[in-house]
N, C-alpha and C positions, 0 to 999 in steps of 0.2 A: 201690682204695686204693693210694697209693703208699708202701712201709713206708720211715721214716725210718732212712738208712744213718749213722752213726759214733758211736751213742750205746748198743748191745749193753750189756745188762748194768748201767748207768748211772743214776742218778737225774736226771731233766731237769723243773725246775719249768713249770708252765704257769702263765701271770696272763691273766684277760679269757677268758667260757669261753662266747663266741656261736660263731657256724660255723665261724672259722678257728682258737679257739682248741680245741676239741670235733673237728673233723679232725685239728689237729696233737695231741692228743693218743691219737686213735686211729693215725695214724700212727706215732707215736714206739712204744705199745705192738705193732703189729703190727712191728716193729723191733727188736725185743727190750730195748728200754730199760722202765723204770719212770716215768709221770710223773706228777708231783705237780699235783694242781689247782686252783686257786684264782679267785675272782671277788669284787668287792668288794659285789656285791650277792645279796643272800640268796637272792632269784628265781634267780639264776645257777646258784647252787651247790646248788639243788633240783633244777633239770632237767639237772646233770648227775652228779647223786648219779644220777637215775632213768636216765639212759643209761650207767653205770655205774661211772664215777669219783667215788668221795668225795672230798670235796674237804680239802684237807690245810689248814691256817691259814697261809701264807707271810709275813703277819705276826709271827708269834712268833721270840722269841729261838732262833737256833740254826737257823731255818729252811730255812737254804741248805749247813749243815752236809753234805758228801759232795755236793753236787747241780752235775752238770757244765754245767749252762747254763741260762738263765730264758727261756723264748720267751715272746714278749708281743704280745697281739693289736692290732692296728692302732690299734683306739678308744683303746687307754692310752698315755697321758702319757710319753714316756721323758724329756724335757727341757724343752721349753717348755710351754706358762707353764710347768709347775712337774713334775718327773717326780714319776709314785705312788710312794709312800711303799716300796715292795716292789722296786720297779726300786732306788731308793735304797738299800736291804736288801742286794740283789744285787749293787750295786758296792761297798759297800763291803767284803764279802766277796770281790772280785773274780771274781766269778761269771758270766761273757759274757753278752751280752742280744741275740737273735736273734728272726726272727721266721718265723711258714709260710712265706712265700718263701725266706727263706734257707736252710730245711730242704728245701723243694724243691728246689732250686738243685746243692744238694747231694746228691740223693736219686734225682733223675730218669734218669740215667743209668745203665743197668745192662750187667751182662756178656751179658744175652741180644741187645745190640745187634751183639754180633763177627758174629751169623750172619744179620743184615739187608743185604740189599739196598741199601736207604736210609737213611741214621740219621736217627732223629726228627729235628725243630728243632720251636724255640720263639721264638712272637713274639710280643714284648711291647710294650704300648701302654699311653704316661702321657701328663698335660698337664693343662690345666684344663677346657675344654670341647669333648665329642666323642667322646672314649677309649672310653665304651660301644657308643656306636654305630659307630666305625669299628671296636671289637674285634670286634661282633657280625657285620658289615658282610665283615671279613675270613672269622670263619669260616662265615658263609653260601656265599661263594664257593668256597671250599673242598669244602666239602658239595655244592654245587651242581655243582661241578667233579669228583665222587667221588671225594673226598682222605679220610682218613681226619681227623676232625679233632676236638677236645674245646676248650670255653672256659671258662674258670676265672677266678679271683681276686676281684675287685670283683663280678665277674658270673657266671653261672654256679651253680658249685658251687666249693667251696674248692678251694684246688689241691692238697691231699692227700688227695682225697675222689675226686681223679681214677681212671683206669687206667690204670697203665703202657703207655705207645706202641707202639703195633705198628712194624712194616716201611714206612718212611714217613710215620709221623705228625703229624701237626703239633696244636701245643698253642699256644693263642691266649689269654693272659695281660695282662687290662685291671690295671693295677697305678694304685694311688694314690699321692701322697707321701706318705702314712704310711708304705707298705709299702718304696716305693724307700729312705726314709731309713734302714730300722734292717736292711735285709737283708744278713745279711754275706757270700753269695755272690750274684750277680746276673750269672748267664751267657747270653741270651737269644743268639739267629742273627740276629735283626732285632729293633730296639728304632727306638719309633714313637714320634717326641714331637708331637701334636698344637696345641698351642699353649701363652699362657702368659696368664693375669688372675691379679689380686689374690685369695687366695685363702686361706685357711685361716693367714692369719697371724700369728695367737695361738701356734700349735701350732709355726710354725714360725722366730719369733722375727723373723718382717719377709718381706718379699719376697724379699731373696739368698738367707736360708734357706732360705724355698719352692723357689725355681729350684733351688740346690745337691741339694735332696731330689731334684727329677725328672731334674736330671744325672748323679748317680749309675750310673742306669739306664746310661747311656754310657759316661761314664767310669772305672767299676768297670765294667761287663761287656764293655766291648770287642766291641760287635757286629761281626759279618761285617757287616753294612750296616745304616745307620742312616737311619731316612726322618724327615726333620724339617721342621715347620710354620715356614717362614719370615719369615711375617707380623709379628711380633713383634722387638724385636730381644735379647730371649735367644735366640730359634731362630736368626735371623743368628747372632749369638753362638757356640750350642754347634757348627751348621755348619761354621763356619771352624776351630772346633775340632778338628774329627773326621778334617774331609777333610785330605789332606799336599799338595792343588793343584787349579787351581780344574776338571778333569778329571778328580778320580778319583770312580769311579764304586761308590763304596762309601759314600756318602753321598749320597741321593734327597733334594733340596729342593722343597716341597712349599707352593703355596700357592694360595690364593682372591680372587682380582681380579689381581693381577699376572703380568703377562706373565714368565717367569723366561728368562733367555738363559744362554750362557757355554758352552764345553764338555761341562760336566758333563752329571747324569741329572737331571731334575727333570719333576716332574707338576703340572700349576696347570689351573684353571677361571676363566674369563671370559665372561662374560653367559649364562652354562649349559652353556660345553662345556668339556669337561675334554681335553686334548692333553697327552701325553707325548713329551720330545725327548732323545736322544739323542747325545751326541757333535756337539751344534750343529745336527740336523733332526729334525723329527717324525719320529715312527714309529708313534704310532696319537692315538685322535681319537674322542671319543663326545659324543654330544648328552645331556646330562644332564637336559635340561627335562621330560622325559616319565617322567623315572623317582618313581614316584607315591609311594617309601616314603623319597625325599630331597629334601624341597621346601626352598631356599631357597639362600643364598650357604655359611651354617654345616655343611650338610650338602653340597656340594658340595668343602666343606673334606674333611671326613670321608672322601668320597669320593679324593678323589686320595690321601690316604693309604695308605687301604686299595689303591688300584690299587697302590702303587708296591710296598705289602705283597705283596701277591700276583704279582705280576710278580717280583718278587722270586725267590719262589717256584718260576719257572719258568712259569706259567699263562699260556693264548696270550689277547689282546686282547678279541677274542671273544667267547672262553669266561666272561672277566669283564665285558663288557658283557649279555650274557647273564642272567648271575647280578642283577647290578642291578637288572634289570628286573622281575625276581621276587621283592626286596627287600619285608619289609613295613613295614621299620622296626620302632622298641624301640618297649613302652609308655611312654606317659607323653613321648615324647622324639617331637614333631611327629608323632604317632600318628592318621592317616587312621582314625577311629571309622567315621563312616556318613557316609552322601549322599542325601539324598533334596531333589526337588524345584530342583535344580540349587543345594543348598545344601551344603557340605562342614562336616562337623564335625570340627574337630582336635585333639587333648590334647598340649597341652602342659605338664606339671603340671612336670615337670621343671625350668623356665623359673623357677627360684625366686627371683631378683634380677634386677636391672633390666639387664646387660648383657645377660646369657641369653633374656630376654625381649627385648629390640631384633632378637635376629635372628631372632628367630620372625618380630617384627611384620612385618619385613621381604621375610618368603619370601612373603607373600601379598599379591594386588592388593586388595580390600576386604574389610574383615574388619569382624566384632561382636567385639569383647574383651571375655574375662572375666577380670578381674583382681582380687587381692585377697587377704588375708590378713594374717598378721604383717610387717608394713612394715620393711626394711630399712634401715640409714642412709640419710639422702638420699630413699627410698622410689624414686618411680619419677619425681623434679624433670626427671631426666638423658634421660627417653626423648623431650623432646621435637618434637628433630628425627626421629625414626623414627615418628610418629604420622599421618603422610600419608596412609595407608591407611586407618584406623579410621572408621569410618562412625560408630561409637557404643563406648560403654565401657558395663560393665556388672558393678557394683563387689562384690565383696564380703568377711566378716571384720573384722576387729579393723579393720586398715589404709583400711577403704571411704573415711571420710572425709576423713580425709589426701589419699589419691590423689585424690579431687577434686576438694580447692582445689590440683591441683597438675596436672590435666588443661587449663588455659589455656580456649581456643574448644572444644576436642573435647567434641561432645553425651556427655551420659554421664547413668546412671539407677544409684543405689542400690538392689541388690538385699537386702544381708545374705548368704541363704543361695543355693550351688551350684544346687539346686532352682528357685528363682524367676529365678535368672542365666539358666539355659539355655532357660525357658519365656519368657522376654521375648525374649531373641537371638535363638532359634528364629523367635517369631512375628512381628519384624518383619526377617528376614533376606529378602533379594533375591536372585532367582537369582542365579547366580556368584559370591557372597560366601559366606566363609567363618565358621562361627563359632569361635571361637580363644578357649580356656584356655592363657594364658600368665599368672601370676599374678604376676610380677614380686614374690615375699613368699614367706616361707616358709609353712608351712602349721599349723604348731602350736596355734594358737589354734581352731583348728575341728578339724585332723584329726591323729593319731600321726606322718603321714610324707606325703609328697608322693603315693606309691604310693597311698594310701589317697585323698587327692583326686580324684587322678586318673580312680581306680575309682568316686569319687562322679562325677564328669564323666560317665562312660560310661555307669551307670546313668542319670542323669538323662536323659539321650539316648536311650537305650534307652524308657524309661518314654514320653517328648515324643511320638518316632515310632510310640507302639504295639507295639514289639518286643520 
């Protein structure tokens, strides 16, 4: 646990009381602050009376009376659409609204670093799709590489749930725009902007909003080096921003089909190989086709990231193609399940909307698709140039029907349930075709969370093959 520093003595409200807000408040008390707890749901404020915070009404009149700051967990509201009622409470008391990261931020550094060798660092990775798996992607390499290393935030374990950094540590930090927008210190050594899509933009009042959230990460923490996904033009954008000339080398641009030139450092993948250059030439070079836990163009993204992370770092070429190869990938996120019979099974439950899904579709030569659930706007009208591949669709959930007056020529077969999806793909899949959960739908109609799809995908797989 990392105990929160500048709150001794203090009363500090908590609101939203899942893992980062139940960390930050065991952090704050192992800090010597007092903090108040609260949750707008009753579930909440059960299981964390039973871990040992009663939860105080932050509600009431008078609530924020003496209380030096409101930390507030990612899920809640501070502004758009509409901030919680309690955030509102808190300003208008003027009462600061920070969040675990910014408590981190501010916490992570201590005096036992004077007599380190290597002072920790911290790399942080945001965007819209990827950040998991290039966060996981870097600290594999790490580990792989016998670095000392912990991954926290979105993934992991809460970042105040951590352990303070040894002699060299490095802390690998997947941050969302919930987290980037409200954190009010944000110091990372390397901050990773992965890309940018349309994305959560209720919460954050349009797309500049969004982008503005994952900016932050930059232009509030002033990275030593900043590695950014190109592809898009916010990532052009925040590039030109960061760097002082198109040479300097504190800004890694980063991208997936285009050839990148110029002076500068930048890492890019084309037709599967990823090449790093230099000052205007190569200087290393990896065949990415063979690496079996990062199939496709999306994760070949991920990967130059993480390369330029870890290079970053100091780690020889090597060492990190090495690592890759060892790679197993995240659940749920192009997840190599089984193989039998020259048939591959892949999870992609992650794949919850129809762009996320295109590049699934895309990383494999013939695929059986399982698709299906709660249908998104538009549903999946938009995949129909990515549909080359699919031998057959194999629908199911709320969404089946829809997706099938909207699959054109592609054969496709109404399953309904997970179960009956994966015993049809199964039995009429051909060698060297893959069968592929990308559900292009969120998942709620059948299951709590994507996670939990997923987990049915694996079972059903599991059960097909006798395993």
């Amino acid at each position: 646990m990392i105990p929160v520093r500048g709150y001794a003595g203090q009363r500090v409200a908590v609101l939203g009381l899942g893992r980062s807000g139940l960390a930050a408040a065991r952090g704050l008390l192992a800090g010597g602050a007092q903090p108040l707890c609260w949750d707008d749901s009753a579930e909440a404020r059960q299981r964390a009376g039973a871990s040992g915070f009663a939860p105080v009404d932050l509600t009431r009149a008078g609530a924020f009376d003496g209380v030096a700051a409101l930390i507030v967990s990612p899920g809640v509201a501070h502004l758009y659409p509409r901030p919680n009622r309690v955030v509102v409470v808190a300003q208008h008391a003027g009462v600061p609204v920070d969040n675990d990261i910014g408590l981190f931020f501010r916490s992570f550094a201590t005096a036992d670093w004077d007599r380190f060798d290597v002072a920790p660092r911290v790399v942080a990775v945001t965007g819209s799709n990827g950040k998991s798996t290039t966060s996981a992607l870097i600290h594999h390499v790490l580990c792989h590489a016998g670095r000392e290393a912990q991954l926290a935030g979105n993934i992991g374990v809460g970042v105040l749930d951590m352990q303070p950094a040894g002699n060299g540590g490095v802390v690998v930090l997947e941050l969302s725009s919930y987290q980037t927008e409200l954190a009010r210190a944000l110091t990372p050594d390397i901050a990773v902007f992965t890309n940018l899509t349309a994305d959560h933009l209720d919460r954050h009042g349009g797309l500049g909003g969004y982008f503005a959230a994952k900016r932050r990460l930059f232009a509030e923490g002033a990275p030593d080096r900043a590695v950014i996904g190109v592809d898009e033009a916010e990532g052009r954008f925040l590039a030109g921003q960061m760097a002082l000339g198109p040479g300097d080398d504190r800004v890694i641009r980063v991208s997936s089909g285009t050839r990148l030139g110029g002076p500068g450092w930048s890492v890019f993948a084309r037709k599967g190989f990823l090449a790093e250059w230099r000052k205007g030439r190569q200087v290393a070079s990896v065949d990415l086709r063979g690496v079996r836990g990062l199939p496709g163009a999306h994760n070949h993204q991920n990967a130059c990231a993480a390369w330029a992370a870890c290079r970053s770092l100091g780690l020889a070429p090597k060492l990190i193609e090495q690592a890759f190869h060892a790679f197993e990938g995240l659940a749920h996120r192009s997840q190599l399940v089984a193989e039998a019979g020259g048939v591959a099974f892949v999870n992609d439950s992650k794949a919850t909307n129809a762009e996320s899904a295109a590049k699934a579709l895309q990383a494999f030569a013939s695929i059986r698709w399982i698709a299906g659930g709660l249908g998104k706007d538009g549903g999946i009208a938009g995949l129909g140039p990515h549909l080359g591949a699919v031998a057959k669709a194999y629908l199911i959930g709320h969404s089946a029907r829809e997706f099938a007056l909207q699959l054109g020529e592609v054969s496709h077969e109404i399953c309904e349930t997970m179960e009956r999806a994966v015993a049809r793909a199964a039995e009429e899949a051909q060698p060297g075709e893959t069968v592929l959960l990308a559900p292009a739908a969120a998942s709620f109609d059948q299951y709590p969370d994507f996670e939990k799809r997923g987990e049915d995908f694996v079972d059903a797989v599991n059960r097909h093959l006798g395993r």
